[in-house]
N, C-alpha and C positions, 0 to 999 in steps of 0.2 A: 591347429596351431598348438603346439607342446606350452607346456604350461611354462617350460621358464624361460619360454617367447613372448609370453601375452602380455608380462607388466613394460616388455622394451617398445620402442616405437620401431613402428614398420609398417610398409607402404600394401596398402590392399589395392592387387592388379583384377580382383576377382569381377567386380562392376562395370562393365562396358559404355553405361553412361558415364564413369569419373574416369574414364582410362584416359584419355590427354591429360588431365589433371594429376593425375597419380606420377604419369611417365615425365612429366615438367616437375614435380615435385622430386623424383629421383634424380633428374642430371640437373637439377640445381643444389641437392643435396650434396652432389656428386665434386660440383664447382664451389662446395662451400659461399654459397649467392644466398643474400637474405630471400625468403619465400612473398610474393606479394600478396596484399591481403585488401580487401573492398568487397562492394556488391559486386562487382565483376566477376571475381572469381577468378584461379588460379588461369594464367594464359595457355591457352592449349600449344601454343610455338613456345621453343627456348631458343631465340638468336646462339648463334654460334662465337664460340671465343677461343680465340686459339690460346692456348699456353706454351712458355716458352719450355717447360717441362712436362715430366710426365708425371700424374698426378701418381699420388701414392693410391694403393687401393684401401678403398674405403667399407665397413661391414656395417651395414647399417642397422642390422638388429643389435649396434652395440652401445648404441646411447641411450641414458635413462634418465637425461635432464629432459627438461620444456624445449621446444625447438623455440627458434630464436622469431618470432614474430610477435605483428603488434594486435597485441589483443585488447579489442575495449570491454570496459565491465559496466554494468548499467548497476544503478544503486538504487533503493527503494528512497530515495530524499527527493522531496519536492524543494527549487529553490523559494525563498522568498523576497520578492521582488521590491514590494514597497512596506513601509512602514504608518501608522498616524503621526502628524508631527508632536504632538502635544499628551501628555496623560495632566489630568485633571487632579486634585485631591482637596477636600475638606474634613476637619476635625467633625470626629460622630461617635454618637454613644455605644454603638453594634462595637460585640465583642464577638459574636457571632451571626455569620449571613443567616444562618436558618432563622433568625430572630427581627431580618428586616422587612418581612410583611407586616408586623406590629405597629409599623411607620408608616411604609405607605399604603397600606389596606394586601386585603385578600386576590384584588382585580388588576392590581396592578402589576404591570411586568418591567422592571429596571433593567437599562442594559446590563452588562457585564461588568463586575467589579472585583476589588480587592480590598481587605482590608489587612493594614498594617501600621503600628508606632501610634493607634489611636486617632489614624484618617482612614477614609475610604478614596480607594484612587481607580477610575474609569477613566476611560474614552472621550465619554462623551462632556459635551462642554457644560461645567456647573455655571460658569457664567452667566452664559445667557438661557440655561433653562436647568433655573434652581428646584425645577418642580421634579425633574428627573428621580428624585432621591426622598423627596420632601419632607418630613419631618427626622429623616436619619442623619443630614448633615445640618453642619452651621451653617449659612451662607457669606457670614463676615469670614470663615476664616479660608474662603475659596482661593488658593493656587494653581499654579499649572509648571510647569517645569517638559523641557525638552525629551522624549521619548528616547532618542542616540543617548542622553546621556545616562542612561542607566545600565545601556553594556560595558560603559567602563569601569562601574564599581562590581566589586563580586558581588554581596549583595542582591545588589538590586540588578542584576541579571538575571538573580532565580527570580525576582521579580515579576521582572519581566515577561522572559519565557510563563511562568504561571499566570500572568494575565492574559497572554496571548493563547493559551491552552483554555483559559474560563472563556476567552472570543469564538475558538475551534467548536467548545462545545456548545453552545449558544448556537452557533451556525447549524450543527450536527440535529439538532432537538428542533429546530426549523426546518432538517433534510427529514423528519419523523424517524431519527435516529434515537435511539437507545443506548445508554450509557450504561456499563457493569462497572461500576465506582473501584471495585475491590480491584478487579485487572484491567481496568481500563480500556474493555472492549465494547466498540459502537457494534449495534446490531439491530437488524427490521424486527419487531416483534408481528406473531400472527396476525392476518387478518380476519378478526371475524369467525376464527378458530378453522380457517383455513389457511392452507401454503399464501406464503407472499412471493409474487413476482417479479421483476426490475425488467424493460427492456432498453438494454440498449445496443447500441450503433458498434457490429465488428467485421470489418472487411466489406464495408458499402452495405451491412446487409441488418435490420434491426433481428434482435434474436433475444428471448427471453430469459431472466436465467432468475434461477428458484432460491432465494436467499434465505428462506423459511420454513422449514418441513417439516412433518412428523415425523418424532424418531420412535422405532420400534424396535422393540424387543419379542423374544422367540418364547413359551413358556410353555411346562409340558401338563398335556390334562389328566384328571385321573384315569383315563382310560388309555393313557400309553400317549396321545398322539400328540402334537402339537402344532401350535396357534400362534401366528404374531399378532400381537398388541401393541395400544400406544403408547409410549412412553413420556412424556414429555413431548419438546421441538426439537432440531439443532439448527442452527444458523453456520451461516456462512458468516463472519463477523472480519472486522477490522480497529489495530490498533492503532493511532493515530496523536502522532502529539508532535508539536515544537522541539526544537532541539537545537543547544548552540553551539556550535562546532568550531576547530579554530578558522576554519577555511569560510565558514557562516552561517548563516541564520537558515534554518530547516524544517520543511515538516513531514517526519519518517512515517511509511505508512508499512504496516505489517500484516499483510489477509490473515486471519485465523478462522478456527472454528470454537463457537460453542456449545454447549447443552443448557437447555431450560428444563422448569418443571413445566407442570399442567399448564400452567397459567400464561406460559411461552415469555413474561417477562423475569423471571429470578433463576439466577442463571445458577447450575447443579455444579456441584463439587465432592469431591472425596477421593477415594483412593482406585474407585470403578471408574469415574471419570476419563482420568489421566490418560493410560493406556487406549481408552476409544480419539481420544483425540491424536494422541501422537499416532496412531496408526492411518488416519487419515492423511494428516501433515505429512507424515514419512510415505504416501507414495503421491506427493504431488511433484511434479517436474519443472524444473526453468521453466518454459515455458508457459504451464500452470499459472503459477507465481506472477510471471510476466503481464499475463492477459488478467489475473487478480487484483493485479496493482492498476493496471489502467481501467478496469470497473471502478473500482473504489475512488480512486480520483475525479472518474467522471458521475459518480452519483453526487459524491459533494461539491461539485462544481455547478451539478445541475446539467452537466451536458456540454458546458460553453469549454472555451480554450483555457480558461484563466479561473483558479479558486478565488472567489472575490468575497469579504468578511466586512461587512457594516461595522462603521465603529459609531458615525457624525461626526467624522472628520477625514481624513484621508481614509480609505478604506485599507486593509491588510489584504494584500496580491501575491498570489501566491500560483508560480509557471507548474505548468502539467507535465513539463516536461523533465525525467528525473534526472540527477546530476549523475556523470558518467567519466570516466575517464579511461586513461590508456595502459597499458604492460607491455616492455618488452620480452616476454613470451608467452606461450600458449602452445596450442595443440593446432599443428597443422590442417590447412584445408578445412578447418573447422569453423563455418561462417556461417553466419544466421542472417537470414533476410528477416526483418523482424514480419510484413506484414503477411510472408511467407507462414512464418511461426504458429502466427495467430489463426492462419486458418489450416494450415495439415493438420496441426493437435487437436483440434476440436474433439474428433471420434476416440482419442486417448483421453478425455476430460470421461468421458461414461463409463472406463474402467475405474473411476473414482468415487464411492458411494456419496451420491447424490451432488458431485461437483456439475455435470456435464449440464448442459443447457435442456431444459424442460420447457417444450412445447405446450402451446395452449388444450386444454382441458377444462371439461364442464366445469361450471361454478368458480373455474380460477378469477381470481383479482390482477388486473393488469395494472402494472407501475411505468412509468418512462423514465428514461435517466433524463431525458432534457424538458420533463414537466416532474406537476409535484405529483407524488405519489399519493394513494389512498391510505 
């Protein structure tokens, strides 16, 4: 193909399995007819039309818009479904949380809170269990106020959203997730100073995949030759937070990667960094990304259909399934069977250092996405 063919669209007759498809793609091209589009696939017949003219000729290497089809986009937003009815708040001396184990001792674990204007404002009901908190709140100055109505004020939307983000993590550090404060990335720390595993559930089939590994570097010895060593971890990681959108309420998930030091929890930085990550990111594919995004939802979910968040009161419900919608263009014939996706690319994930799915091995730690993990 000459190169100032390659950026126009045109029809490839060269595949024998897409040849009906290709050749219904031309004389619909040909009748100016929208192109159909579904898991079906392009129909191998084009019914016949007669016109009452004779169509002008048409060059088809000569359009370099979108063809006119509907193309859906899949988005990494989980919607979320329900809300608690109620947030809580009582007046308390904490100016700062790192200072509310002072209150209620070293052993104690409080749900998820906020503090703001000189109250602390949770979830869970001070009413009836004022011990929740115990010596950080008042109990005479116990309120409660309606949850909806704090997406109306600005405000108390970041509010909001940042209460439901201290909920996420709460849940996350229950999933023995890891939190990088600074970038806000959850991630498995080693096991026991070995790889950690995750198995979960893709295409009927459970299959392991390596979220934890030793990262090595190459170094040359005095004698010329050279040796890899360890370096640190790097994780397979995910960025994960609430988000209020004007369409609605969200929780955006972004697979990433990190680097750790020795220690596999303090996650490395600087300017060597940078460059090893983005050259991993830069050869992951849709599909990748795809099959990324549905780990990570099904680890925090635990395996079930539905992300479900303890509050003691309504719980926060949050669907697996990402929000999507439609475009009147795209690239012809260009259709994804999604469960198709997930299992041809599999052997494309091992051209990706350390993406691909990592079978069992001596001394490995086995994890489930739909139990808890070690």
């Amino acid at each position: 193909m000459p190169p100032s063919l390659r950026i126009r669209n045109w029809i490839d007759f060269r595949n024998d399995e897409h040849f009906e498809e290709s050749f219904a793609e031309l004389i619909r091209y040909l009748r100016g007819e929208r192109i159909p589009r579904g898991r079906g696939g392009l129909l191998p017949t084009v019914p016949e039309v007669k016109l009452p003219y004779d169509p002008a000729p048409v060059v088809i290497t000569s359009s370099v818009g979108a063809d006119r089809v509907r193309e859906r986009i899949v988005s990494n937003l989980l919607p979320v479904l329900e809300l608690p009815n109620s947030v809580f708040s009582a007046e308390t001396p904490l100016r700062d949380k790192k200072d509310l184990h002072r209150y209620i001792g070293e052993e104690s674990h409080p749900p998820p809170c906020l503090l703001r204007e000189g109250r602390l404002w949770t979830f869970g009901n001070l009413r009836d269990q004022q011990d929740l908190f115990g010596l950080a709140i008042r109990p005479s100055t116990v309120n409660a106020v309606s949850f909806d109505s704090w997406f109306s004020d600005t405000d108390r939307s970041r509010w909001a959203v940042e209460l439901l983000n201290v909920c996420l993590k709460e849940s996350a550090w229950r999933r023995y997730l890891r939190l990088d404060k600074e970038r806000h990335r959850y991630f498995f720390t080693a096991w026991e100073e070995r790889p950690k595993r995750i198995r979960w559930k893709i295409s009927g089939k459970w299959t392991p995949r390596e979220v934890t590994t030793r990262h090595t570097v190459t170094r040359r010895l005095p004698d010329g030759t050279k040796e890899k060593v360890q370096s640190g971890w790097r994780h397979q990681a995910v960025k994960a937070g609430f988000v209020l959108l004007p369409f609605g309420l969200f929780v955006r998930i972004e697979p990433t990667w990190m680097l750790t030091k020795a220690d596999g929890k303090t996650p490395r930085g600087g300017p060597r960094v940078g460059p090893i990550l983005s050259h991993w990111l830069n050869q992951e594919r849709n599909g990748q990304i795809l099959r990324s995004l549905r780990f990570w939802s099904l680890v925090l979910s635990r395996g079930k259909t539905e992300l479900n968040i303890p509050t003691g009161q309504n719980p926060i419900r949050i669907g697996l399934t990402p929000a999507s919608g439609n475009l009147d263009f795209g690239i012809i014939a260009d259709q994804i069977d999604y469960d198709a996706l997930m299992r041809t690319e599999m052997e494309d994930d091992l051209e990706v250092p350390q993406l691909g799915f990592v079978f069992d091995a001596p001394g490995s730690e086995q994890g489930d996405a739909t139990e808890t993990e070690k």
